[in-house]
C-alpha positions in Angstrom: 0.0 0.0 0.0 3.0 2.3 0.8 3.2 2.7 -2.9 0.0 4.4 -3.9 0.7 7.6 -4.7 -2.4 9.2 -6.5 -6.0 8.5 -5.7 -8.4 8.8 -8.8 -12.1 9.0 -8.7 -14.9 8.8 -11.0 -17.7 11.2 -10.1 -21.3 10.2 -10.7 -22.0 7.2 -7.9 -18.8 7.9 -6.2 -18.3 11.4 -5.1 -21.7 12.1 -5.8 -24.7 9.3 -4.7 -24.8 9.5 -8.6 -28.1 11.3 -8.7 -28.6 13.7 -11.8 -31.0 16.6 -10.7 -31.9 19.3 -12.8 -33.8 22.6 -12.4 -36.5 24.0 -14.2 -34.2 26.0 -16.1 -32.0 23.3 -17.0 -29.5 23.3 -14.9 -27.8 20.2 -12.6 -27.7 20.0 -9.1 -24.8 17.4 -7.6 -24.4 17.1 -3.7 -20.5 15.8 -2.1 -20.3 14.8 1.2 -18.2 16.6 3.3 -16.8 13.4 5.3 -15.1 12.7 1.8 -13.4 16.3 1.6 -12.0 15.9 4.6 -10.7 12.8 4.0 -9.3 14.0 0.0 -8.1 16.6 2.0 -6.2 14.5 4.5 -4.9 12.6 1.2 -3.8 15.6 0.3 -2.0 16.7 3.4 -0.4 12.9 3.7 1.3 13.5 0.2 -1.2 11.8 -2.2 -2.0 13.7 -5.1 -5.9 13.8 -6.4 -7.4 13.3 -9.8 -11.0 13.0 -11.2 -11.8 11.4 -14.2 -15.8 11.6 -15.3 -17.6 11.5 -18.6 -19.5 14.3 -17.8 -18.8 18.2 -17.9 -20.0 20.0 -14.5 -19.2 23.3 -13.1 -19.7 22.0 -9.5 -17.2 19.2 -10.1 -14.9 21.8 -11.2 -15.7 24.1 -8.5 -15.1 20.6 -5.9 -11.8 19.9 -7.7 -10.6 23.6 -7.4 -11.8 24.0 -3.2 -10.3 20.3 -3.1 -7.2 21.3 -4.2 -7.0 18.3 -7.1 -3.7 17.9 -8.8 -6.0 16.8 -12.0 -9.2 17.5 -13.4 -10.3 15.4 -16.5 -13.8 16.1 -17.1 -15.7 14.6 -21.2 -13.4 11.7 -20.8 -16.6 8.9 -21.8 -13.4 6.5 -21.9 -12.2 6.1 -18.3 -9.2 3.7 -19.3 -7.3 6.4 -21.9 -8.0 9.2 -19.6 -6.5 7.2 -16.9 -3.0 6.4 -19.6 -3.3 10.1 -20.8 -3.1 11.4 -16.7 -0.3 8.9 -16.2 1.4 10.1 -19.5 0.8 14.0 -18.6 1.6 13.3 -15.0 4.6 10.7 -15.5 2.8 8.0 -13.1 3.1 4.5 -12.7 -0.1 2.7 -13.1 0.5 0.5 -10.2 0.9 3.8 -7.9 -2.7 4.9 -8.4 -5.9 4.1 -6.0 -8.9 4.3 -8.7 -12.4 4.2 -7.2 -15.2 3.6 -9.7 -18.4 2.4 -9.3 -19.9 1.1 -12.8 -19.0 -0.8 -15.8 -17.3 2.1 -17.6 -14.7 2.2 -14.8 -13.6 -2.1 -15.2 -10.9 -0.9 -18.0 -9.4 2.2 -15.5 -9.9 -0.2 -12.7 -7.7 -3.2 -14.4 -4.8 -0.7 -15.1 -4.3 0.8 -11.1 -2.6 -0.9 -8.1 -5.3 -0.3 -6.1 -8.8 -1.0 -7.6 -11.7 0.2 -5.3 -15.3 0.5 -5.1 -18.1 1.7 -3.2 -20.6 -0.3 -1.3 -23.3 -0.1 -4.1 -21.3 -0.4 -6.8 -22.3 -2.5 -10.0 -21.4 -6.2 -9.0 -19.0 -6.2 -11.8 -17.0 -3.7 -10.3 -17.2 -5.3 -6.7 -15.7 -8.5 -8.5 -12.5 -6.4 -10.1 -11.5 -4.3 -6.5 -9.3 -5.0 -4.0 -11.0 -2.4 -1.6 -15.0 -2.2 -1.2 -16.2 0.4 1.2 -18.4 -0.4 3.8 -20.1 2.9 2.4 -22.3 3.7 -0.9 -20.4 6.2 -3.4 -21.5 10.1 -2.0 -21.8 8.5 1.3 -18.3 8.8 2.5 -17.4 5.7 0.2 -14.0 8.0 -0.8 -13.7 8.9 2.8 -13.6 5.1 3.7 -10.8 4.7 1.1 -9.0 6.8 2.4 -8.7 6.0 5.9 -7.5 2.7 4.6 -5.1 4.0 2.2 -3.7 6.2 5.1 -3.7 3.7 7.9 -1.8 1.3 5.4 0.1 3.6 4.8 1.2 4.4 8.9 -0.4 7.8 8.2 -3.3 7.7 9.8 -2.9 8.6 13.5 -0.4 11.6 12.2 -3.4 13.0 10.3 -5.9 12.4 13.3 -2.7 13.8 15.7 -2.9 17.0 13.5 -6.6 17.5 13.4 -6.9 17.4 17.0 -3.3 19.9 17.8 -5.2 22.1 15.3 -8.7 22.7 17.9 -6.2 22.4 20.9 -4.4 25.9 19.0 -7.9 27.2 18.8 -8.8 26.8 22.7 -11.1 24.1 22.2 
């Protein structure tokens, strides 16, 4: 696990409950759980860089990625599996160092390529069958946040992260 260096996620089912909403005038609604944020931005603070990959175009996945802090946005990619060679190309990363969590058949190619194949709890069962890592939790549900913990604690991260979170409301007086 030590060597998983990026984690990439698909959108729609896993940073999102994969529910497409759209207003009167047109427009899409997406809601991200805030348990996964912290957690991306723990990822983030550990030394794991962050990538998306989705088929879709969304200003509030760009506006995620940007208060996220991703190291990679690749949004119109409808195939998952060249976006994923083109990031590694672009980025100069090894495959085997990337944590990919997908959570539908057109994630299985991206998800045969990484070291760490993962999916949330409600993923399609073909997906289930290809990871190595299944939250506990559905996708937009903390799924990413659950991936993370294990990523970190693997990783002998973990309690530094917690350590740092709780020095940071000791500094504030609470």
């Amino acid at each position: 696990m030590n060597h998983i260096q990026w984690i990439v996620l698909d959108v729609d089912g896993v940073l999102s409950d994969g529910s497409l909403i759209y207003t009167s005038n047109g427009e899409e609604i997406k809601s991200f759980s805030a348990r996964d944020g912290l957690g991306l931005t723990a990822a983030r603070k550990s030394g794991i860089k962050l990538a998306i990959i989705t088929a879709r175009v969304s200003p509030m996945v760009e506006r995620r990625s940007k208060e996220l802090k991703f190291d990679a946005l690749l949004m119109g990619h409808e195939n998952k599996t060249e976006a994923l060679r083109f990031l590694c190309n672009e980025h100069n990363i090894d495959a085997s160092s990337i944590a990919y969590m997908g959570d539908d058949l057109n994630d299985l190619g991206a998800l045969s390529l990484v070291g760490l194949p993962m999916a949330p709890q409600n993923a399609a069962p073909e997906v289930k069958e290809r990871a190595q890592f299944i939250s506990t939790c559905d996708g937009g549900y903390g799924a990413v946040r659950d991936a993370v913990e294990y990523i970190l604690k693997a990783q002998g991260k973990w309690d530094s992260v917690v350590q740092d979170y709780a020095m940071e409301a000791h500094d504030h007086g609470q």
